[in-house]
PDB file of N, CA, C and O in Angstrom:
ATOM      1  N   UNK A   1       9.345  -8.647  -3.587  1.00  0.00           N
ATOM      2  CA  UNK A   1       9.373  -7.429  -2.811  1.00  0.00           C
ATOM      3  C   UNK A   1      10.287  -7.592  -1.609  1.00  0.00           C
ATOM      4  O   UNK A   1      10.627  -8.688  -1.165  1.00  0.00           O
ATOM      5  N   UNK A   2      10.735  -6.176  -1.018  1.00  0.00           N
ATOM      6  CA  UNK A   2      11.594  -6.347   0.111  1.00  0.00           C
ATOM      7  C   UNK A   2      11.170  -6.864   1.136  1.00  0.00           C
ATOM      8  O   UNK A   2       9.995  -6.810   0.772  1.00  0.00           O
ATOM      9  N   UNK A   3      11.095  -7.425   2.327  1.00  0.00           N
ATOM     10  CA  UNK A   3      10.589  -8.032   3.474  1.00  0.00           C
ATOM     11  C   UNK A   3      10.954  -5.994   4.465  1.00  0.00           C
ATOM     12  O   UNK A   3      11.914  -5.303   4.807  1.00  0.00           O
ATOM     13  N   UNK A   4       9.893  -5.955   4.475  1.00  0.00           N
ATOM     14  CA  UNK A   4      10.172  -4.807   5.572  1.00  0.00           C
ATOM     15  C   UNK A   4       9.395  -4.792   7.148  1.00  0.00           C
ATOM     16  O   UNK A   4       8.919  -3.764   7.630  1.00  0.00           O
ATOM     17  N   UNK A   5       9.373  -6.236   7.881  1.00  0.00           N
ATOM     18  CA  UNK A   5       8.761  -6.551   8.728  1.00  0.00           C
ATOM     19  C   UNK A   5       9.674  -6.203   9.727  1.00  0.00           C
ATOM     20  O   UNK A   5       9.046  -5.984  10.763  1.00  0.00           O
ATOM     21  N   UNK A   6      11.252  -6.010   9.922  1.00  0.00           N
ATOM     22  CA  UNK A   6      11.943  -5.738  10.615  1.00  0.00           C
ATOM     23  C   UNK A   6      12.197  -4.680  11.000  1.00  0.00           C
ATOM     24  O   UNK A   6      12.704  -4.481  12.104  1.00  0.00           O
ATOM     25  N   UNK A   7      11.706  -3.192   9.637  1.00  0.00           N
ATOM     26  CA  UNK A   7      11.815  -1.796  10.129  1.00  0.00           C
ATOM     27  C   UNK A   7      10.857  -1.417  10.793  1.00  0.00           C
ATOM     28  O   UNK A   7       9.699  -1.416  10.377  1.00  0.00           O
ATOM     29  N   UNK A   8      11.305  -0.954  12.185  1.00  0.00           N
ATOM     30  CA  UNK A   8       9.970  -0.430  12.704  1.00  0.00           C
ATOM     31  C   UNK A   8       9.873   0.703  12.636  1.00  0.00           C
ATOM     32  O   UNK A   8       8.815   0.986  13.199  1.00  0.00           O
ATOM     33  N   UNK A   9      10.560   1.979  12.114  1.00  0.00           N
ATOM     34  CA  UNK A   9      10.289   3.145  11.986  1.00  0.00           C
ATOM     35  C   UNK A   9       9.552   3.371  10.312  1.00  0.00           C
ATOM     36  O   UNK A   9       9.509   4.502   9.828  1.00  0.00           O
ATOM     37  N   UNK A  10       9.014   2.170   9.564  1.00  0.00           N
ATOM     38  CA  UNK A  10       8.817   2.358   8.455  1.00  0.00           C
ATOM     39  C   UNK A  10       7.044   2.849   8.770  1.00  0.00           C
ATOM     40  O   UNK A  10       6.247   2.469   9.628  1.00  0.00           O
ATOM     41  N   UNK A  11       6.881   4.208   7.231  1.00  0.00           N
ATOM     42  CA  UNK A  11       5.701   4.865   7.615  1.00  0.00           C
ATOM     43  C   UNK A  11       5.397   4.855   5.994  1.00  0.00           C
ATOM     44  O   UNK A  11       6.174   5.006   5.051  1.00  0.00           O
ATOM     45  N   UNK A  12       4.167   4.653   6.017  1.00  0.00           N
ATOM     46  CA  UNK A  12       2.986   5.204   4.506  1.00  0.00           C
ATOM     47  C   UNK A  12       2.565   6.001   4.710  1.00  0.00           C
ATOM     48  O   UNK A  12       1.662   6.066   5.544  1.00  0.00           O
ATOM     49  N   UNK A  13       3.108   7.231   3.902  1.00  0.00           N
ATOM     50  CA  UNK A  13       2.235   8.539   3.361  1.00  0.00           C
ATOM     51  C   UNK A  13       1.520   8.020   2.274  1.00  0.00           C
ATOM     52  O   UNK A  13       1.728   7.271   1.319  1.00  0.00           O
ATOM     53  N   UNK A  14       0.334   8.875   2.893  1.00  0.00           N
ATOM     54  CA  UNK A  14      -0.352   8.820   1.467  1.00  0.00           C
ATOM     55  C   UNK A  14      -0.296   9.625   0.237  1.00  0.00           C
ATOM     56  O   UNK A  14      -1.064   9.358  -0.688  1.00  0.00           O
ATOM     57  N   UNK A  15       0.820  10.896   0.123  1.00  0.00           N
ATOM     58  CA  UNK A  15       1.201  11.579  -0.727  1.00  0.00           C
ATOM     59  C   UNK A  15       2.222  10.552  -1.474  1.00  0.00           C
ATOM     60  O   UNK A  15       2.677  10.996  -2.528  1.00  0.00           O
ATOM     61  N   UNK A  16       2.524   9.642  -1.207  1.00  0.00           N
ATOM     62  CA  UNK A  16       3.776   9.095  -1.713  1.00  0.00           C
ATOM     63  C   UNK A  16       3.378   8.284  -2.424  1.00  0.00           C
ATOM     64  O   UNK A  16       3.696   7.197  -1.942  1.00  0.00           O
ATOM     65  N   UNK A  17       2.747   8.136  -3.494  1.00  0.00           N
ATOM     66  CA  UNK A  17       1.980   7.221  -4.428  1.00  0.00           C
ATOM     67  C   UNK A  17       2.584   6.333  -5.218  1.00  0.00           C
ATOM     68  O   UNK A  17       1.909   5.575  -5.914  1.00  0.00           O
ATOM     69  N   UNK A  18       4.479   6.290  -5.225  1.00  0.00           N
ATOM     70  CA  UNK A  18       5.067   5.593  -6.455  1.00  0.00           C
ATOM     71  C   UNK A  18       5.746   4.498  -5.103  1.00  0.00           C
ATOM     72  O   UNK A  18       6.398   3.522  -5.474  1.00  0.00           O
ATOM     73  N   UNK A  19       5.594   4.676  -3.948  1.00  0.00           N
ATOM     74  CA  UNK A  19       5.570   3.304  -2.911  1.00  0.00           C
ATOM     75  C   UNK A  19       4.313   2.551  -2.954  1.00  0.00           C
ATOM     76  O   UNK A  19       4.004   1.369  -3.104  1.00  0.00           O
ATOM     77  N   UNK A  20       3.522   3.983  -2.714  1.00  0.00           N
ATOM     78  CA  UNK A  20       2.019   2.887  -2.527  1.00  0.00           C
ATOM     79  C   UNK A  20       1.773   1.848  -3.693  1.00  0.00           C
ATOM     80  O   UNK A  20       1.422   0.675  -3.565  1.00  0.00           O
ATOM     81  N   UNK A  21       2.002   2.450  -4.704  1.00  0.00           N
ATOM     82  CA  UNK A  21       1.778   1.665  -6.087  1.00  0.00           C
ATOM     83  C   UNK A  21       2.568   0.410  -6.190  1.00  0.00           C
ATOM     84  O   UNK A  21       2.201  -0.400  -7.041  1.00  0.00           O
ATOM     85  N   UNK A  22       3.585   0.131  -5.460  1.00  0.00           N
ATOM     86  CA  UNK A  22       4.198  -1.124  -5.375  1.00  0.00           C
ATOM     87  C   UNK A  22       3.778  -2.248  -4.276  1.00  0.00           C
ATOM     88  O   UNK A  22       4.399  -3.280  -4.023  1.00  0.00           O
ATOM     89  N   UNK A  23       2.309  -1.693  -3.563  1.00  0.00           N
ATOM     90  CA  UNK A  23       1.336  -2.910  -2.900  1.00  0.00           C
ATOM     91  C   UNK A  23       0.123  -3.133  -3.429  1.00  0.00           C
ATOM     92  O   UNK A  23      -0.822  -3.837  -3.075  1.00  0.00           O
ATOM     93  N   UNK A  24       0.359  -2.228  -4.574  1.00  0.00           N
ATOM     94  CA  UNK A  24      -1.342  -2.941  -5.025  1.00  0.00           C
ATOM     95  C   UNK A  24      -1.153  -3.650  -6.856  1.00  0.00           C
ATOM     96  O   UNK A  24      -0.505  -3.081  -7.734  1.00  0.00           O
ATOM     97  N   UNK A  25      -1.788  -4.766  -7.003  1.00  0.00           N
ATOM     98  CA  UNK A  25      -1.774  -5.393  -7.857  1.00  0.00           C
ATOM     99  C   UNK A  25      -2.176  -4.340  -9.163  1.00  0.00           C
ATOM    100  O   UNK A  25      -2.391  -3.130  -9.103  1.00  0.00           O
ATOM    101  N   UNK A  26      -2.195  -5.146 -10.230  1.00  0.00           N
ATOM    102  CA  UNK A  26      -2.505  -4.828 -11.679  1.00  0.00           C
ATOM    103  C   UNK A  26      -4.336  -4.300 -11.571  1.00  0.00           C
ATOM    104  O   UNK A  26      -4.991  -3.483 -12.219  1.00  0.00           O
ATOM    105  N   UNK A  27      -4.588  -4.982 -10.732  1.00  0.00           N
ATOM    106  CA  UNK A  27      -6.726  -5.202 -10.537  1.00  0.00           C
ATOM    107  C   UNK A  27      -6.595  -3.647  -9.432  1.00  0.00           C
ATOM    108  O   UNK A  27      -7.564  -2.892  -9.362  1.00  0.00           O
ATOM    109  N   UNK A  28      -5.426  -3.381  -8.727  1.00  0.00           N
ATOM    110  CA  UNK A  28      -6.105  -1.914  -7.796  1.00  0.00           C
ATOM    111  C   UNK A  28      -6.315  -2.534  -6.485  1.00  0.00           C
ATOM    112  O   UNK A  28      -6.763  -1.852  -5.564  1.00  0.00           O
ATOM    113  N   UNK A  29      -5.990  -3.940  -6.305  1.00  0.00           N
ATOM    114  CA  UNK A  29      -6.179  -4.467  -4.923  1.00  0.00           C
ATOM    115  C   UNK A  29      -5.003  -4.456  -4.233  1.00  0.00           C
ATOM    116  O   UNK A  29      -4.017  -4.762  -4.904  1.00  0.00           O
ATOM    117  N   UNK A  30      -4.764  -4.103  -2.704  1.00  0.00           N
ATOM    118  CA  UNK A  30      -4.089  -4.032  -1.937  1.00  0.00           C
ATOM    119  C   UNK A  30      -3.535  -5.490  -1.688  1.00  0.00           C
ATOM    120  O   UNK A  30      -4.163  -6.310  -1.018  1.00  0.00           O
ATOM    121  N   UNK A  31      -2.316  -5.752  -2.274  1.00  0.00           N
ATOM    122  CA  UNK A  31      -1.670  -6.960  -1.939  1.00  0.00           C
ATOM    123  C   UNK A  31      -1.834  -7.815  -0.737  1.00  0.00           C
ATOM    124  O   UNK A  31      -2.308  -7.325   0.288  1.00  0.00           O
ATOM    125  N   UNK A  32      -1.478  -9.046  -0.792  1.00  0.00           N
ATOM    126  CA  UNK A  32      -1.689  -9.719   0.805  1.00  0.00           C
ATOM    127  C   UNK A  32      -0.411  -9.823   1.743  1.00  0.00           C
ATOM    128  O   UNK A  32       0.750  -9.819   1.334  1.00  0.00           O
ATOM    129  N   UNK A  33      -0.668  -9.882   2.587  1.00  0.00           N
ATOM    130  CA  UNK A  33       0.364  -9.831   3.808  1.00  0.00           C
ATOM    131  C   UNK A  33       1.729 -10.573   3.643  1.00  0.00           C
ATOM    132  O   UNK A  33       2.882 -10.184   3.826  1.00  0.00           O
ATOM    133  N   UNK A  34       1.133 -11.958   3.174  1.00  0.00           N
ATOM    134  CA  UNK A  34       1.692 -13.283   2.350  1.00  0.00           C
ATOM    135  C   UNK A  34       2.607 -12.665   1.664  1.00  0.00           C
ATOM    136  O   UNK A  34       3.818 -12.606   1.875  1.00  0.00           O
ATOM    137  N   UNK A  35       1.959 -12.188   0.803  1.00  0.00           N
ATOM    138  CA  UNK A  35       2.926 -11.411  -0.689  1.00  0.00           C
ATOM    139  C   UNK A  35       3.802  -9.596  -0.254  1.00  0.00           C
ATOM    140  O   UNK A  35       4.626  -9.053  -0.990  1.00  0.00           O
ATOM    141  N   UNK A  36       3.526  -9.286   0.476  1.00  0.00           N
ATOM    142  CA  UNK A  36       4.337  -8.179   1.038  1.00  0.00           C
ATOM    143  C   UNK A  36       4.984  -8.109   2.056  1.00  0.00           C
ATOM    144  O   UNK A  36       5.429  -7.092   2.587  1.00  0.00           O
ATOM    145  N   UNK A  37       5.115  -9.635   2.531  1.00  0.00           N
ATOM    146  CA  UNK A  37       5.887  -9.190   4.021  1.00  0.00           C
ATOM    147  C   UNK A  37       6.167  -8.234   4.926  1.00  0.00           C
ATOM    148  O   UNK A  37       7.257  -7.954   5.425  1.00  0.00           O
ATOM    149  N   UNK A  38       4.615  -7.529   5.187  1.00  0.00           N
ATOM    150  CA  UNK A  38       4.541  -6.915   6.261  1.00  0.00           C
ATOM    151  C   UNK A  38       4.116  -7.213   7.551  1.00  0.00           C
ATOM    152  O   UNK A  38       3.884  -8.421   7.611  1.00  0.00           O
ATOM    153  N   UNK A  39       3.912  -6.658   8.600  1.00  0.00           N
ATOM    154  CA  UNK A  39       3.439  -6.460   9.885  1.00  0.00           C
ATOM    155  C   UNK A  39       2.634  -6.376   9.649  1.00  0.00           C
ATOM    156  O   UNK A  39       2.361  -5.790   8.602  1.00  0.00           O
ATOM    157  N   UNK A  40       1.328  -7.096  10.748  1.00  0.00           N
ATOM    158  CA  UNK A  40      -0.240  -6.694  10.790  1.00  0.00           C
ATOM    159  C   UNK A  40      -0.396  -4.935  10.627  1.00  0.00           C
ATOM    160  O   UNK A  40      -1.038  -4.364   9.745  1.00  0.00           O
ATOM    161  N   UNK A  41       0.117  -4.508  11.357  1.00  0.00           N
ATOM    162  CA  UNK A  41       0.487  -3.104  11.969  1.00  0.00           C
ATOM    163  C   UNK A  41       0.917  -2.471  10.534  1.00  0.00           C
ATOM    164  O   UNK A  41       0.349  -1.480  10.075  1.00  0.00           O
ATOM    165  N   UNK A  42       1.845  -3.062   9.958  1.00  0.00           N
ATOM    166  CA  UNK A  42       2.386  -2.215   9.005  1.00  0.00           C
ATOM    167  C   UNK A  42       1.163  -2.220   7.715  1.00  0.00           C
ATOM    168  O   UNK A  42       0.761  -1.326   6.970  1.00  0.00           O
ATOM    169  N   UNK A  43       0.826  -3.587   7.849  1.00  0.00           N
ATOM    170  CA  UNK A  43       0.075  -3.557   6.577  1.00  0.00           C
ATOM    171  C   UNK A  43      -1.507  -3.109   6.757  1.00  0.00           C
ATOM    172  O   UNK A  43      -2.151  -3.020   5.712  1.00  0.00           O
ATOM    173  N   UNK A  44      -2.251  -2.792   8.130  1.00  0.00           N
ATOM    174  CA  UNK A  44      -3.164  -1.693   8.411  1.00  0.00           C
ATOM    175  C   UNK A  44      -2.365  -0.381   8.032  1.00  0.00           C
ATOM    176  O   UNK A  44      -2.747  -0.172   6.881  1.00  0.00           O
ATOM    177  N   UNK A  45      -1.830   0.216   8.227  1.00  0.00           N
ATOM    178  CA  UNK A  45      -1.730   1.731   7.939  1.00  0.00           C
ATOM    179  C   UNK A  45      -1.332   1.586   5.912  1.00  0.00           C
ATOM    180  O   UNK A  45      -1.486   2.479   5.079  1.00  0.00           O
ATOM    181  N   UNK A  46      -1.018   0.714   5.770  1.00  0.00           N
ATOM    182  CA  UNK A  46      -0.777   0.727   4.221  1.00  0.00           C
ATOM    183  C   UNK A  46      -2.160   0.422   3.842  1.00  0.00           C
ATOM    184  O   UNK A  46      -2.547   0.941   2.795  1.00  0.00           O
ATOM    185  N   UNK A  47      -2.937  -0.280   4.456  1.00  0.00           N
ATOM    186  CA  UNK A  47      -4.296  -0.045   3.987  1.00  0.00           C
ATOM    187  C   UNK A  47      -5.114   1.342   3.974  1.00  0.00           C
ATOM    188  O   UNK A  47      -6.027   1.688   3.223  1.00  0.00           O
ATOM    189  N   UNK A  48      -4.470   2.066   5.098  1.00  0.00           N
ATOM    190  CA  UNK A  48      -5.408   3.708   5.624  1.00  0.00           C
ATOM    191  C   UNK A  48      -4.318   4.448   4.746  1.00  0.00           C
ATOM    192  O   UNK A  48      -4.665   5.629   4.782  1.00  0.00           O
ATOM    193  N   UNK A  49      -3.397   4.367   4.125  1.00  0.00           N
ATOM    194  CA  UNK A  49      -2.257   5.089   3.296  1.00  0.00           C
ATOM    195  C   UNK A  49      -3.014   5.323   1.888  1.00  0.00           C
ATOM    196  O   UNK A  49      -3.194   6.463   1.458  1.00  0.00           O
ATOM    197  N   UNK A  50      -3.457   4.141   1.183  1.00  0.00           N
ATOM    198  CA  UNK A  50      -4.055   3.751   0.012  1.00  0.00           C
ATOM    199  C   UNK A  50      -5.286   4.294  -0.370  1.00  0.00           C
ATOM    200  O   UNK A  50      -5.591   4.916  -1.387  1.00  0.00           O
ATOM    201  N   UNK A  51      -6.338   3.762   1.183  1.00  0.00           N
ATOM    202  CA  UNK A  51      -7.139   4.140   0.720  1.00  0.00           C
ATOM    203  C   UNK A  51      -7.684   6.039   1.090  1.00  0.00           C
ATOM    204  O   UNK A  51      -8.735   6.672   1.193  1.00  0.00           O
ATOM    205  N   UNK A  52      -6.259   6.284   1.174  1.00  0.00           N
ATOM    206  CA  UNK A  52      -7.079   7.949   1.672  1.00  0.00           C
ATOM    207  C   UNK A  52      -6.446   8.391   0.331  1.00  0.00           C
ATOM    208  O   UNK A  52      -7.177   9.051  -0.408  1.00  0.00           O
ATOM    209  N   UNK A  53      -4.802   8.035  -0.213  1.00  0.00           N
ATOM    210  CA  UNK A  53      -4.870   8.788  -1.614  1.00  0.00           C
ATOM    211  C   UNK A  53      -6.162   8.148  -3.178  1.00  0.00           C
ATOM    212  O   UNK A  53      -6.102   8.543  -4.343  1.00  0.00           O
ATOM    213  N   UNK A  54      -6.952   7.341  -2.723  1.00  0.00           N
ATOM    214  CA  UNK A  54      -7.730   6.652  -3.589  1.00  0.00           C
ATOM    215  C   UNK A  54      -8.364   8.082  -3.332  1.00  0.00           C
ATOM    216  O   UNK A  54      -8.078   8.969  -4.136  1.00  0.00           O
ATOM    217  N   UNK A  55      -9.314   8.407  -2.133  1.00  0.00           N
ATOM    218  CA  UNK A  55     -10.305   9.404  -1.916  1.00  0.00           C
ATOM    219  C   UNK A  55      -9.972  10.624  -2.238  1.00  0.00           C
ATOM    220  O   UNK A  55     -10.843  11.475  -2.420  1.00  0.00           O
ATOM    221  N   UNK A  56      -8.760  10.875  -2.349  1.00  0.00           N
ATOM    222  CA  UNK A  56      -7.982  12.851  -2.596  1.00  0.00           C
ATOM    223  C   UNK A  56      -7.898  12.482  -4.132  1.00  0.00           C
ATOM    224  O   UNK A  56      -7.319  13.351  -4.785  1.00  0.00           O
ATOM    225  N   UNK A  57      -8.413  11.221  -4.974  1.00  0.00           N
ATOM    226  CA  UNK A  57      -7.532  10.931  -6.709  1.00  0.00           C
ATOM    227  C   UNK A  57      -6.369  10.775  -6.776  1.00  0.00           C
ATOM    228  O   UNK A  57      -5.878  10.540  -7.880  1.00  0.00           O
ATOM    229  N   UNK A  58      -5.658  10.844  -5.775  1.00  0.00           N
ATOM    230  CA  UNK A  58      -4.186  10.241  -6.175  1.00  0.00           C
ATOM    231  C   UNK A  58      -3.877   9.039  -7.009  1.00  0.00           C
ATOM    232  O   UNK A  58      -3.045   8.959  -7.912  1.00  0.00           O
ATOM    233  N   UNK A  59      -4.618   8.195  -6.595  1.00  0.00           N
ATOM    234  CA  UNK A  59      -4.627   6.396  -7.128  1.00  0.00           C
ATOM    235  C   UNK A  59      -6.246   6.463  -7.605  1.00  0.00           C
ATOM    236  O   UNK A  59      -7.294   6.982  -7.219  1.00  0.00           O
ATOM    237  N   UNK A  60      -5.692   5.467  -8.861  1.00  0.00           N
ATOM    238  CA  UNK A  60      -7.646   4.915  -9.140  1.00  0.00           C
ATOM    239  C   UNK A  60      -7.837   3.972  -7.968  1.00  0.00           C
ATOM    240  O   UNK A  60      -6.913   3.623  -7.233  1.00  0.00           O
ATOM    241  N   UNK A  61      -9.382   3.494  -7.812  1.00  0.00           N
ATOM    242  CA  UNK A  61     -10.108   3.052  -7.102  1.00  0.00           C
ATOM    243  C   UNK A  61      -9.617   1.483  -8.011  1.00  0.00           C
ATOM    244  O   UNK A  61      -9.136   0.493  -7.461  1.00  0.00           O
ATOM    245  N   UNK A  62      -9.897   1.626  -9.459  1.00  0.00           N
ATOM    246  CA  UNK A  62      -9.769   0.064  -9.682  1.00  0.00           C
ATOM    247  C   UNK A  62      -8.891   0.462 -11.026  1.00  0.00           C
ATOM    248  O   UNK A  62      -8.751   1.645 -11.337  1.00  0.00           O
ATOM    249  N   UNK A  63      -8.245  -0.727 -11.886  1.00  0.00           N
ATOM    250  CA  UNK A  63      -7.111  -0.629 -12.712  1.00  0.00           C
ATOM    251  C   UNK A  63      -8.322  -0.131 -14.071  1.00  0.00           C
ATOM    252  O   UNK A  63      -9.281  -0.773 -14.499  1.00  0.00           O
ATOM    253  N   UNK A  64      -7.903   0.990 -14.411  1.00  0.00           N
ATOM    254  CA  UNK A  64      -7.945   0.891 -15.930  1.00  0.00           C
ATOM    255  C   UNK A  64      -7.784  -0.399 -16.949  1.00  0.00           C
ATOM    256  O   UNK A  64      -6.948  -1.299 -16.866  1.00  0.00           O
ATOM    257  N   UNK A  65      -9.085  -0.187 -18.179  1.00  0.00           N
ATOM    258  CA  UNK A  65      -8.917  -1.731 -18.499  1.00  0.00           C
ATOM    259  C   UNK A  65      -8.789  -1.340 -20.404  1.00  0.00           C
ATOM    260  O   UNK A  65      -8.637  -2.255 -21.213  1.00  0.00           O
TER     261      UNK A  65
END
């Protein structure tokens, strides 16, 4: 993945589901910091990004099996 720890104008919508879908694993879990090279900062709001299109059905809750 890209390292995007350097953009600071970078933002997660939660309408935008084909970004979000590139931090969460095969299982529906929100990748680790480690593995996405984000900001504490960045990678809280990608957590509140995720889990609000989980709650509207945008994204499943866990991977189809």
């Amino acid at each position: 993945m890209r390292r995007l720890k350097n953009d600071p104008d970078l933002y997660f919508d939660y309408r935008d589901v084909k970004t979000l879908q590139r931090y969460v694993d095969i299982y529906g879990r929100i990748e680790p910091v480690a593995k996405t090279g984000l900001s504490a900062k960045q990678q809280r709001q990608l957590a509140v990004a995720v889990k609000r299109a989980r709650h509207i059905a945008l994204m499943p809750f866990v991977a189809s099996a």
